[in-house]
C-alpha positions, 0 to 999 in steps of 0.5 A: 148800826140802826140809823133812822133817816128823816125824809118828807113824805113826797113821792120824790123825797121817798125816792131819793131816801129810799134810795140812800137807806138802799145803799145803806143797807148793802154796807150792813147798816139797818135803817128806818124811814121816818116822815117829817113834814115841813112847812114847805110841805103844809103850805101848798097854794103860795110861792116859796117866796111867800111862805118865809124864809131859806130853807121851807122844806128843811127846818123841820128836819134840821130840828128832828136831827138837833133833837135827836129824833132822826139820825140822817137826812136826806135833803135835795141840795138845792133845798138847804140855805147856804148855811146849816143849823149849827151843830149839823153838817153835810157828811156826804153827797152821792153822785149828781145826776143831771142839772138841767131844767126841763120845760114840760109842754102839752103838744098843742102848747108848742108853736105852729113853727120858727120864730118865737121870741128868745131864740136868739137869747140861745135857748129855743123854748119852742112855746107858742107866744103868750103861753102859760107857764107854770113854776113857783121858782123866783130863779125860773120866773126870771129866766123865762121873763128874759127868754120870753116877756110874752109868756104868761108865768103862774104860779104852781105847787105839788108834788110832781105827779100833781103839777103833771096832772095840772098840765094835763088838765090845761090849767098850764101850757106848760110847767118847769120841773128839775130833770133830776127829780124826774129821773130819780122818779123813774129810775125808783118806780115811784111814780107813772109819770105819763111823760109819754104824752108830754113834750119833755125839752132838757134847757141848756143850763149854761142859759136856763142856768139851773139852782146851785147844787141842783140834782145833787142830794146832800145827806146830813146829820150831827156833826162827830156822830157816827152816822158821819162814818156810816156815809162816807162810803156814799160820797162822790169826791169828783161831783162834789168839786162842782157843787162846792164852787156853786155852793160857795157863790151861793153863800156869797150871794147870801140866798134861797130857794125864794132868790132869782140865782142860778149857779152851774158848774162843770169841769173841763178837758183839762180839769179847770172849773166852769162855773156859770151865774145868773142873778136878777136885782131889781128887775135887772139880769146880770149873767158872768161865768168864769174859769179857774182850778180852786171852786172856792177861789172861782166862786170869790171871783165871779161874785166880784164881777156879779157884783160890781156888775149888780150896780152898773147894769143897764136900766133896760134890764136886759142883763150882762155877759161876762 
């Protein structure tokens, strides 16, 4: 079966497809790689929240699949709005690699030693005061504003060798980037990446709560295509029981990539769902986490409590723990 999968043309994005259209490949079918830029992709100088709506690095692709014009797309997760295009459907999610943010430092934007402000937040982000940080994610933006009101946070566009290049140039002390995107890079040969130089520090994602379903790929088409069939084999039904629980919050919360909200979920001995929040309303950061067995019951739950919590939360903006 010839299955021709859409993918935007950054180093990242060619990783990841080229990886499906790998696997694809070993269960027999053909596949042909077909780039499509977005609008996200056109606009490199603006955040995400500027450029427009959920979904900047999707629409293009969602309307090549609804034209008929690709088969398959490969999309990171945490890029599709909590809705999709009617017509199109999410027919599998391959094995999630790690979650986590990772903060990317110069070693002479580190501090000289103990003491910077935030630590006693949880999360030791180990940059010297008034450092600057580069990220063009609202969500990041407020988690560092809340660990760190020092630092100075600008924003910041390109691929990933791109802003690693940046920072090596100076313009930033440091920058945030996906662990998994980075991962994903490496383990495909895409790019030299030059970490070696850096300081690479994973963020606890139960603090520096990372973006619902991020390090997860979501690969999608027309819905009763055959494609649906060819990719059911690449589905991870455990991994996809967290990511449905963080997806479902997400749908609840009604937000994109341009929202500062963070959802992460994991499973625990026993086998009850953690699911963990952070959203930022009007200045304020409102934290709440909770347990259960159902991810769609879990999420309804702590939306409840993120909500109420959204019109009672302290004008200091310090934000609440469940």
């Amino acid at each position: 079966m010839k299955i021709r999968i859409g993918s935007r043309g950054s180093a990242l994005a060619l990783a990841q497809t080229n990886g499906v259209a790998r696997a694809l490949a070993d269960l027999g079918h053909d596949t042909e790689v077909v780039i499509v830029e977005t609008a996200g992709d056109r606009d490199q100088d603006r955040r995400f929240s500027e450029i427009g709506a959920p979904g900047v690095f999707v629409g293009e692709i969602e309307a090549a699949l609804l034209d008929a014009k690709v088969d398959l797309a490969v999309h990171s997760y945490k890029d599709l709005p909590s809705r999709s295009a009617e017509g199109l459907v999410v027919a599998a999610m391959p094995e999630r690699l790690e979650p986590e943010d990772c903060l990317i430092m110069r070693a002479d934007g580190r501090r000289a030693g103990p003491g910077a402000p935030g630590a006693e937040l949880g999360l030791d982000l180990q940059l010297k005061e008034n450092a600057v940080v580069g990220t063009a994610s609202e969500r990041r933006r407020a988690l560092l504003r809340s660990l760190r009101p020092d630092l100075r946070i600008e924003p910041i566009r390109g691929n990933v060798p791109t802003r690693l290049a940046k920072l090596r140039e100076g313009a930033y002390d440091a920058i945030v980037l996906a662990a998994a995107g980075l991962i994903r890079l490496e383990r495909q040969n895409a790019s030299d990446l030059g970490l070696d130089s850096l300081v690479n520090l994973r963020l606890d994602p139960a603090v520096f709560v990372p973006a619902p379903a991020q390090g997860a790929l979501a690969l999608q088409c027309r819905g009763g295509d055959r494609v649906v069939d060819a990719v059911a084999p690449l589905h991870d039904a455990d991994a996809a029981v967290p990511v449905r629980a963080e997806r479902e919050l997400l749908r609840l919360v009604d937000g994109g990539c341009d929202l500062p909200f963070g959802a992460w979920c994991r499973r625990l001995e026993g086998g009850d769902l953690e699911l963990v929040s952070v959203i930022e309303s009007d200045g304020l950061l409102v934290r709440q986490s909770g347990r259960g067995e159902n991810p769609e019951e879990l999420a309804a739950r702590l939306w409840a409590r993120l909500s109420d919590k959204l019109c009672t939360a302290p004008a200091d903006g310090a934000g609440v723990e469940a």
